[in-house]
C-alpha positions, 0 to 999 in steps of 0.5 A, a space after each residue: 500500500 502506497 500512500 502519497 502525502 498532499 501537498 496544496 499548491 503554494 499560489 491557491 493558498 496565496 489567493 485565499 489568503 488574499 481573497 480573506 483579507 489580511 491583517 495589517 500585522 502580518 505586513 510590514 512598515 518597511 517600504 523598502 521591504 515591501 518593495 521587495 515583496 512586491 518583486 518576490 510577488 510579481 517574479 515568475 523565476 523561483 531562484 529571483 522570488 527566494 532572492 526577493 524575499 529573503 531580502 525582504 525578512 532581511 530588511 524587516 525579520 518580522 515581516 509575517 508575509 515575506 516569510 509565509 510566502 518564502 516557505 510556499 516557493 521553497 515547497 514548490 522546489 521540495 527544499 522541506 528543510 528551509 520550507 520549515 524554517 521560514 514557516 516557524 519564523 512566520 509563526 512566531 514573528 508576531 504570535 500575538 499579532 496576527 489573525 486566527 485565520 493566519 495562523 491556521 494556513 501558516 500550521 497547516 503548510 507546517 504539517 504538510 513540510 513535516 510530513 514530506 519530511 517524514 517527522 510524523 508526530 511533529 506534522 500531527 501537532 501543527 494539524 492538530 494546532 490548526 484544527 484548534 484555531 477554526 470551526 466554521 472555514 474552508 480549511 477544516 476539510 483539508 485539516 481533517 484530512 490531512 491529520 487523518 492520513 498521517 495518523 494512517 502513516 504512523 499506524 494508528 488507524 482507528 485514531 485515524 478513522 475518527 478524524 477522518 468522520 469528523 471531517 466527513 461531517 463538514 460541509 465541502 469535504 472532498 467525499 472522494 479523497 475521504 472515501 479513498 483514504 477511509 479504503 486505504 486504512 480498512 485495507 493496512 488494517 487487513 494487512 495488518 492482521 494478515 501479518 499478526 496471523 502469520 506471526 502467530 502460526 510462526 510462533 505455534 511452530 507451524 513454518 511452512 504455513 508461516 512462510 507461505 503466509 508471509 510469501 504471500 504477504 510479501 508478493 501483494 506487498 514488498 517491503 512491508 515491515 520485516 516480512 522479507 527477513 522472517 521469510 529468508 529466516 523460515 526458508 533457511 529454517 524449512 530447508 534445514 528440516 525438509 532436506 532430511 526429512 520427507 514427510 515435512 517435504 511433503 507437508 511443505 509442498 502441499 501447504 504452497 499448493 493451498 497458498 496458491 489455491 491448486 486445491 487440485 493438487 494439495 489434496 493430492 499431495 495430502 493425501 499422499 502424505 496422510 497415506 504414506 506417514 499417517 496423520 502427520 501434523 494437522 494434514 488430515 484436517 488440511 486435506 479435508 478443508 482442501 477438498 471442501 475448497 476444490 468442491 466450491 471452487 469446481 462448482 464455481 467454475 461449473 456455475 460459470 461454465 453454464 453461465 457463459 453458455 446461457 449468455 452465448 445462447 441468448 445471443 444466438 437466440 438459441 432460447 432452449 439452451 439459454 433456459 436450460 443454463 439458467 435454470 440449472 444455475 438458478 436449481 443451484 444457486 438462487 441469486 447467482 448474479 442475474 442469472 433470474 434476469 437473463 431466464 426471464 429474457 430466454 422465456 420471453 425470447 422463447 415465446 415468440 417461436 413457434 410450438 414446433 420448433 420449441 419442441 425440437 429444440 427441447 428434443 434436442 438438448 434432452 438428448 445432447 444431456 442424456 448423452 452427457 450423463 446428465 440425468 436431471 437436465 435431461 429430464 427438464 428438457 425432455 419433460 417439457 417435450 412430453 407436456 406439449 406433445 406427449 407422442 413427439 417421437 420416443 419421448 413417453 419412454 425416454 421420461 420413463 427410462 430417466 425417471 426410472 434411472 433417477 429412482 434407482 439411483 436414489 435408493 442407491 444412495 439410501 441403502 449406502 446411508 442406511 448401510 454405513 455400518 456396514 463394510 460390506 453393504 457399503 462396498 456393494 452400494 460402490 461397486 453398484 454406483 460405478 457399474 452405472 457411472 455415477 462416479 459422485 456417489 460412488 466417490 462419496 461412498 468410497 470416502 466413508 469407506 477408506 476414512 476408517 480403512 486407511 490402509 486397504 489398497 484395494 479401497 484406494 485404487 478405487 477410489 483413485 479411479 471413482 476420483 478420476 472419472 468423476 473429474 472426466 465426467 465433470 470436464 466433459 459436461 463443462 465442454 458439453 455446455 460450450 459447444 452447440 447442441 446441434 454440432 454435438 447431436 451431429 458428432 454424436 450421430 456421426 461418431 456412434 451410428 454412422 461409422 459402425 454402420 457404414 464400416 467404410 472407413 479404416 482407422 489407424 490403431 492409435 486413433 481406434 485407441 483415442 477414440 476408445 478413450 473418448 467413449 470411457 473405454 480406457 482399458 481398450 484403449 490401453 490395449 492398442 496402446 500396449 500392443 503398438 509399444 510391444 511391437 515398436 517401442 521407439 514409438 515415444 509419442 504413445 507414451 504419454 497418453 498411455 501414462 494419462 490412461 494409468 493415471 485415471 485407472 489408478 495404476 501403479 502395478 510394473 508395467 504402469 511404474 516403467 511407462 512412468 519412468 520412461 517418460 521422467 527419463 526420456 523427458 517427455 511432454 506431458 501435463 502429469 509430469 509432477 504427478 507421475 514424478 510424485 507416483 514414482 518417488 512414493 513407489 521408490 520410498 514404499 518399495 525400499 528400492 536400493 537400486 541405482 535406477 530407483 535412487 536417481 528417479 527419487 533423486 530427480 522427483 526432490 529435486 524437481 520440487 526443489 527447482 520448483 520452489 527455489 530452493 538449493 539443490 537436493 544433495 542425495 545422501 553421502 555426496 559432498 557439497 560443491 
């Protein structure tokens, strides 16, 4: 935070003074000296005014106004020292002679030259002197003001907010230099607490959150305080501790995902730490508040996914679409923006066509959700179709079936809650949720489960594997959405009717693979994938998408571990290269692996997290410091 302190020019101040009117004792009886006030007055060139003036207190030392104006041109050249000489000569020349009103601009310019010379508390003493000398003049707003932004200079905040109302009160305060100084202060006292609370964390002994605290207090604010050397203290402290000890590592890498909000990843590398070394620290109370956060972060960026596709709908006047959005936003969340106004604008737009191609098009997007998996957004559409035409074509069975499908899944969801004391119901209610791809209700149910067996490998893979299709099918609907129905439908036509029917074209083996992949058939697809790299393993650019589909699928068997080892060796382009380096590292540390090939893996995962977060170079055991 930046503050500026104000200044008020030199020639306003002398028309005012002049436009009041003066006191004859602020004058003097000198003609000789007032001739060469005069001069100092009349001259243009800063250096001829001092030179004039000077003369002029030199003639007459108590010549209030020749001091007075002496001190606003060695302002105006940002000579604060000698502008504060000439104001005190100014003020004490004649302090039994002068008007009030003098006074007060003569305290007022002092506090301006003491602030541009940073002596704070004496610049809060002339402001305070000048709000004593007046109630009912035009300088009180400028006096608040002023008193108010030193007092934010010296950290006294609320002192600060209560001159700041006071000035508020007067009439012709400047509302928009309040209102910035008043945000000013509200945001140093968030500052402020930012900073306590990270002091207090450091304290607690907790470092890595502490540094990530201040990291980023130091990134929206340099040089604030001492943040910058608490920092260089805990990042010496943290890689001292880190560099012999893997669980702290792991701690420190999940806390700066969490400071940089990729809640995607510190729930990952939570869970990692939390499967691996147990309840280390608070990480398991981090990984359930890390979740918590990417769930509400993944249904903001739905909401605003649909959001986007409402408004490309209604500008194509594709009203169907546009409903659908905003009703499925408005089912979720009721105030979302204007999300209530743009539906009311779609339903009028929609009013206007006609039955028929109302019907089509609610055909149409109950289809396109159906195929996506979206079983309520399918029914919306497709209900509306059966209530204007209930023989449109197979609509009465379409509802059936999807109401059905929706009525299973929700006795599905009953017999798990029922079953929670039970392991094994629990398992069967899972295992039915993935068979019919509901892969958030299975996700919930494996939770429950893997939450009080911790160590049951089978668990974990499938929850991995629930985690990763849920993540698919969420990516998924956000393209849906995005794209037109009708390009869809006819992709859809084309992809899943017209080319099995015709059979006409051939496809090449890694594209027969990539499309298994976008039909969720990953076991296939990895099939092709291996078959292609058995017969020619130079082929490098099957590696990767072979790799993506081990991760959705969880695996971390032998096969899975050389394809990922291959890629961290060969350096390969992918997306998942922390995640597969973290996969590979874990199986080093869980297998005990002592082979020069495991330790130079492990020894590449450290250090590329260490790259990553700027610290000095991993030093594996027993090699010597350059």
């Amino acid at each position: 935070m930046r503050i500026v302190c104000g200044a008020k020019a030199g020639l306003v101040l002398v028309l005012s003074l002049y436009a009041a009117g003066l006191a004859s004792d602020s004058k003097s009886d000198n003609r000789e000296a007032m001739r060469w006030f005069a001069i100092g007055q009349s001259e243009k060139d800063p250096d001829v005014k001092i030179q004039a003036f000077r003369r002029a207190v030199e003639l007459d030392p108590g010549f209030v106004d020749a001091h007075y104006h002496l001190a606003l041109v060695y302002q105006t050249q940002r000579n604060f020292t000698q502008a504060e000489q000439s104001l005190l000569n100014a003020y004490n020349a004649r302090p039994n002679r002068i008007s009030n009103e003098l006074k007060q601009q003569i305290l007022f310019q002092l506090g301006e030259t003491y602030a541009s010379l940073k002596k704070f508390k004496e610049a809060e003493e002339a402001f305070r002197g000048a709000k004593g000398l007046g109630t009912r003049n035009s300088l009180l707003p400028d006096i608040f003001l002023e008193l108010g932004r030193v007092l934010l200079l010296q950290h006294e905040y609320e002192r600060a907010l209560v001159e700041l109302e006071e000035g508020q009160k007067l009439n012709g305060a400047n509302r928009e230099q309040y209102a910035a100084l008043v945000q000013s202060i509200e945001d140093a006292i968030e500052l402020q607490e930012r900073y306590l609370a990270a002091e207090q964390v450091q304290v607690e002994g907790k470092l890595g959150e502490a540094a990530a605290l201040f990291q980023k207090i130091s990134s929206q604010h340099p040089g604030y305080l001492d943040v910058e050397k608490r920092l260089r203290d805990l990042n010496a402290l943290l890689q001292q501790e880190t560099s012999n000890d893997p669980q702290a590592a792991l701690y420190a890498r999940a806390l700066q995902y969490e400071t940089e909000r990729n809640y995607e990843k510190a729930v990952f590398t939570y869970q990692s730490l939390v499967q691996k070394f147990g309840a280390y620290r608070d990480s398991q109370a981090r990984l359930e508040q890390a979740r918590r956060q990417l769930e509400s972060d993944q249904l903001a960026g739905r909401l605003e996914g649909e959001y986007a596709a409402g408004i490309a709908a209604l500008h194509t006047h594709d009203w169907v679409k546009a409903i659908l959005a905003f009703e499925k936003i408005l089912g979720v969340e009721p105030l979302y923006r204007d999300a209530g106004k743009r539906l009311e604008e779609a339903q009028k737009g929609l009013e206007k066509e006609s039955q028929e191609s109302v019907i089509a098009r609610y055909y149409t997007e109950g289809m396109a959700e159906l195929e996506a998996g979206d079983l309520e957004a399918a029914h919306a559409a497709l209900k509306r179709v059966h209530k204007l035409d209930q023989d449109y074509r197979d609509v009465a069975s379409l509802v059936a079936e999807i109401e059905e499908r929706i009525s299973q899944r929700a006795v599905t969801g009953i017999d798990a809650s029922e079953a929670s004391r039970s392991p094994d119901s629990l398992r069967q209610a899972a295992q039915a949720a993935m068979d019919k791809k509901e892969w958030s209700n299975a996700v919930e149910i494996l939770e429950k489960l893997y939450a009080t067996n911790p160590h049951d490998h089978d668990l974990h893979e499938q929850l991995a594997w629930a985690r990763a299709n849920l993540r698919i099918s969420s990516e998924e609907e956000d393209r849906v959405v995005i794209q037109h129905s009708i390009w869809m439908v006819a992709s859809v036509v084309a992809a899943v009717i017209m080319l099995p029917m015709l059979g006409i074209i051939a496809f090449s083996p890694s594209t027969r693979a990539r499309l298994h992949m976008l039909r969720g058939n990953y076991d296939a697809a990895a099939k092709i994938f291996e078959l292609l790299l058995a017969h020619d393993p130079g082929r490098i650019k099957l590696y990767p998408p072979l790799a993506n589909i081990y991760l959705i699928s969880g695996r971390n068997d032998e096969p899975a571990m050389k394809v990922y080892k291959t890629i961290l060796q060969l350096d390969l382009a992918t997306n998942n290269r922390e995640q597969i380096s973290a996969i590979v590292a874990q199986n080093c540390l869980s297998h005990g692996h002592a082979d020069p090939e495991a330790i130079e893996m492990l020894e590449k995962a450290l250090q590329v997290e260490f790259d990553r977060q700027g610290t000095q170079a991993f030093q594996p055991k027993g090699q010597a410091k350059q």
